[in-house]
C-alpha positions, -999 to 999 in steps of 0.1 A, spaced: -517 557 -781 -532 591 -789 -526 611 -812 -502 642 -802 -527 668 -808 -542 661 -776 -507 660 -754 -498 691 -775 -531 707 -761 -524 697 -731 -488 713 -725 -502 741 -736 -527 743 -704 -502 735 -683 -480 762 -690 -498 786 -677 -507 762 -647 -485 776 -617 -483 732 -603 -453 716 -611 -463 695 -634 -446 666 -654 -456 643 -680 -440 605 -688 -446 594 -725 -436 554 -721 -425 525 -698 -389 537 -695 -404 572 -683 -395 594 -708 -400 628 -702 -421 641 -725 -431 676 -706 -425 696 -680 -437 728 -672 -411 758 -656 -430 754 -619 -411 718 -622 -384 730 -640 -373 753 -604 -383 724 -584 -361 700 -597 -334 725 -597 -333 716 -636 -335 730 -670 -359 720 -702 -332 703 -720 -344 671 -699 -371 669 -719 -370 639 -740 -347 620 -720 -360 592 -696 -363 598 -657 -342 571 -646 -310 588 -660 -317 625 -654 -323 620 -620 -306 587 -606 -306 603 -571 -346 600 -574 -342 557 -589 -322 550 -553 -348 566 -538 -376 548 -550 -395 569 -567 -385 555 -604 -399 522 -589 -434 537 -578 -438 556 -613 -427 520 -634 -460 501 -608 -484 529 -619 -471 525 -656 -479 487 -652 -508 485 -634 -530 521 -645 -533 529 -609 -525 563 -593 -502 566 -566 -504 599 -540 -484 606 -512 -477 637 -489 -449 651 -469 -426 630 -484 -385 639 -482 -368 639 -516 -334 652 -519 -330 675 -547 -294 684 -564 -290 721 -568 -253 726 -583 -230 707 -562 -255 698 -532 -283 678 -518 -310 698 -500 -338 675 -484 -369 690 -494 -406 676 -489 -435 668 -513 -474 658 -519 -474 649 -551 -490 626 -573 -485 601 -596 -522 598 -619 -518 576 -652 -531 583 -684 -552 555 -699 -565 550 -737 -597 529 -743 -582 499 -740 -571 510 -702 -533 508 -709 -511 536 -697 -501 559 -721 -487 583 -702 -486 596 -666 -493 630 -654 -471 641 -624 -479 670 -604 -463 680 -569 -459 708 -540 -432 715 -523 -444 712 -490 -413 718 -468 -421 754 -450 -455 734 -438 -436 703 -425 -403 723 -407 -436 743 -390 -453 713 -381 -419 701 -363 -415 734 -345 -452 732 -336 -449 695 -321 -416 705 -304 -434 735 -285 -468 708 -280 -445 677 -266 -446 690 -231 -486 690 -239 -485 657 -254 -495 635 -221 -535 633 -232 -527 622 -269 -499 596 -255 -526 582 -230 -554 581 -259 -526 561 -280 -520 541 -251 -554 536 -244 -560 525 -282 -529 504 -281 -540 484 -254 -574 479 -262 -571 467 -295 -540 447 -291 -555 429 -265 -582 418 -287 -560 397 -309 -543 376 -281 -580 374 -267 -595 363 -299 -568 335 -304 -573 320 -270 -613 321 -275 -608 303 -306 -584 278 -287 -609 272 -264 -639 267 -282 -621 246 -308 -606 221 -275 -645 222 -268 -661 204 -302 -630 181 -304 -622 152 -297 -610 147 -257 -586 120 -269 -568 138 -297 -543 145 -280 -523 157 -308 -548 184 -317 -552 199 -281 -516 198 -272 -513 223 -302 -543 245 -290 -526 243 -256 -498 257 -270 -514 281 -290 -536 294 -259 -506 299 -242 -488 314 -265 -515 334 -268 -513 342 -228 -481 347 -233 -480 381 -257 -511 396 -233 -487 396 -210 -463 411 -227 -485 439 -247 -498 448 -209 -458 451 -195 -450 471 -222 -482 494 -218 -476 502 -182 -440 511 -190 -458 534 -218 -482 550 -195 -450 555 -173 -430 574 -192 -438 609 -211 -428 589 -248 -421 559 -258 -385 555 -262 -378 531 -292 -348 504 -294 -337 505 -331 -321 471 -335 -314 457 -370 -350 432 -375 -348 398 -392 -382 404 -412 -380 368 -429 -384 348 -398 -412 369 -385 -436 374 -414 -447 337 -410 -460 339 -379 -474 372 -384 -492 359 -411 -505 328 -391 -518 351 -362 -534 375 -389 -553 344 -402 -563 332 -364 -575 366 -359 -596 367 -389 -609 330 -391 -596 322 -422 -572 298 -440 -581 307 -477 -556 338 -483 -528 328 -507 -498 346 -491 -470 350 -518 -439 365 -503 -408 378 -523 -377 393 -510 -381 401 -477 -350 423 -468 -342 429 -430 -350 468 -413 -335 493 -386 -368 492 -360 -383 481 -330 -398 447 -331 -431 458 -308 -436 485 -332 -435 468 -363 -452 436 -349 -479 462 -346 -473 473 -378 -471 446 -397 -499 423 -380 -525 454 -383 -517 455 -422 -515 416 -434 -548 416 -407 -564 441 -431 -551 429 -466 -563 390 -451 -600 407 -440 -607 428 -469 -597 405 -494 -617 378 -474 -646 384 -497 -632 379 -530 -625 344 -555 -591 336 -545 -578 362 -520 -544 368 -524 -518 393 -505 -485 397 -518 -456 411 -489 -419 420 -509 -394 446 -498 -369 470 -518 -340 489 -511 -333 521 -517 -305 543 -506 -321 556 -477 -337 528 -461 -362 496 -472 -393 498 -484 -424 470 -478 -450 465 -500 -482 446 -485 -506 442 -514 -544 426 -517 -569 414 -543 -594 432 -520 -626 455 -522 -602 487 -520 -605 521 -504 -627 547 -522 -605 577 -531 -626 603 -510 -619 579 -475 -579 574 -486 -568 610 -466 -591 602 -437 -576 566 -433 -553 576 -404 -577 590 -386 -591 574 -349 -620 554 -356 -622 560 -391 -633 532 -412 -637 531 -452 -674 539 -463 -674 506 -476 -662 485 -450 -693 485 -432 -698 446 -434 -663 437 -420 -655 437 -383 -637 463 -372 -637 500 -352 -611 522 -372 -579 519 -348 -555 495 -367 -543 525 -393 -542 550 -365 -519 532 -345 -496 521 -383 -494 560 -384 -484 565 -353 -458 536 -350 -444 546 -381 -440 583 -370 -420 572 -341 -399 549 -359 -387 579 -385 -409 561 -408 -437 567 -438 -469 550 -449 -485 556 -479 -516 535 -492 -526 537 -531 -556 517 -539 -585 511 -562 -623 498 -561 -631 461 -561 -592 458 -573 -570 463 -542 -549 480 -519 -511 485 -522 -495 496 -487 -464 506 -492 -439 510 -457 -406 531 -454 -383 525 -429 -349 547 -430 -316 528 -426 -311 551 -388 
């Protein structure tokens, strides 16, 4: 670890700095520093320093964030995320507030954490005025519903499409009188058939309506990660990807939605990691006090940092991602998915190491 010269120097530039700032000294977060701007935004005083995270704020542990600053700690890899709720105690009560902030660790030259710099903006003024603007613009929203459905459909479609071409071509180059074999391709093409169908119903009722009205119901996610999985894998060609699940805690959604989700991000974490020795993506879940968190993590090629906060965006694709198949739709429609189910997306992720997605989905 460094010396303390160099953290002393440090505090001492970031007192003047007017961005909450906060600095974690060791793996049980220990606050080592913070500067006044955090100080009011905590609702806090300085006497925290020296004490560890975990116990100053437990409100923040149930919430997740302890978790998220503990996997930077571990791994060495930042962590950013924006307009994200946080309730903060002032005296006797909770205000929700919302935050970008970011979580960047501090390495040495042996590239072990030594301590991790935490910075943030209270960004609730801008979010409350985004809400009051998209209240005013939902009467407006027709064209962006029918470029979503339009997206929706087309790339949906392809998936369904793709496993009955395989079907068929495979039923072509075997053997007639395995009957085995095709009697599983049969079932798979229909199958296949089967959720076409279904993504085109649900479509037209889309295009019907002004919004897509949601059906919360409580999801089972353990017995439908397998076969989103499998059809991830059909999609992409492949039966290399190691897939090493953990706890995988049920969530309050709507099963289109997060079959959309979830098949658009194992799809990626199976494609991008495609390329590597041993491709491996990890799915677990957490809870928290306000809802369950997923985590859907790869071995892969990663995101540069500079494509990360255009991710979302319609047909934006990473700037190295040119030689996998793909036209920039699957994230857009995550975001938007997640936006309608009251959830929140956040990707972290680092060159020729990975990509850590990390899913929020409230408990209502």
């Amino acid at each position: 670890m460094p010396t303390t010269e160099p953290l002393a120097h440090l505090f001492h530039i970031l007192n003047a700095s007017p961005l909450a700032t906060a600095i974690y000294t060791d793996e049980h977060l220990k606050i080592a520093y913070v500067n006044e701007a955090m100080v009011q935004m905590w609702c806090s005083e300085e006497s925290i320093i020296g004490k560890n995270f975990c116990d100053v704020f437990p409100n923040f542990k149930q919430e997740g964030f302890s978790s998220i600053l503990k996997k930077v700690w571990q791994t060495g890899i930042p962590y950013k995320a924006v307009d994200t709720p946080a309730d903060i105690l002032d005296g006797e009560t909770f205000h929700t507030r919302y935050f970008d902030f970011e979580y960047q660790p501090l390495l040495n030259e042996q590239q072990e954490t030594y301590a991790i710099l935490h910075t943030s903006i209270d960004v609730t003024a801008r979010v409350e005025a985004q809400r009051l603007l998209e209240k005013h613009e939902q009467q407006l929203s027709i064209n962006k519903d029918l470029e979503m459905i339009t997206s929706i459909l087309a790339h949906d479609a392809k998936n369904p499409l793709s496993i009955a071409r395989l079907g068929i071509s495979r039923l072509k180059t075997k053997n007639a009188n395995d009957t085995k074999n095709s009697e599983k391709w049969y079932e798979i093409i229909d199958q296949a058939m089967e959720d076409l169908n279904t993504i085109i119903d649900r479509t037209v009722q889309l295009s019907e309506a002004r919004s897509y009205i949601i059906k919360k119901d409580q999801i089972d996610i353990s017995t439908k990660i397998q076969p989103w999985c499998e059809e991830a894998m059909l999609i992409h060609q492949t039966t290399s990807s190691n897939i090493k699940l953990g706890t995988l805690l049920p969530v309050y959604g709507d099963l289109r939605g997060l079959s959309q989700v979830f098949i658009n991000i194992i799809g990626n974490a199976i494609k991008y990691s495609s390329s590597v020795a041993n491709p491996t993506v990890q799915i677990y879940s957490e809870e928290t006090n306000k809802g369950i968190v997923y985590y859907i993590k790869d071995n892969g090629v990663g995101i540069p940092q500079q494509d990360i906060q255009h991710i979302y965006q319609h047909l934006h694709r990473g700037s190295n991602s040119s030689s996998f198949q793909g036209k920039g739709i699957g994230l857009f429609i995550v975001k938007r998915v997640m936006e309608r189910l009251d959830g929140l997306v956040n990707i972290s992720s680092e060159i020729n190491k990975g990509t850590e997605v990390r899913l929020f989905f409230p408990n209502s």
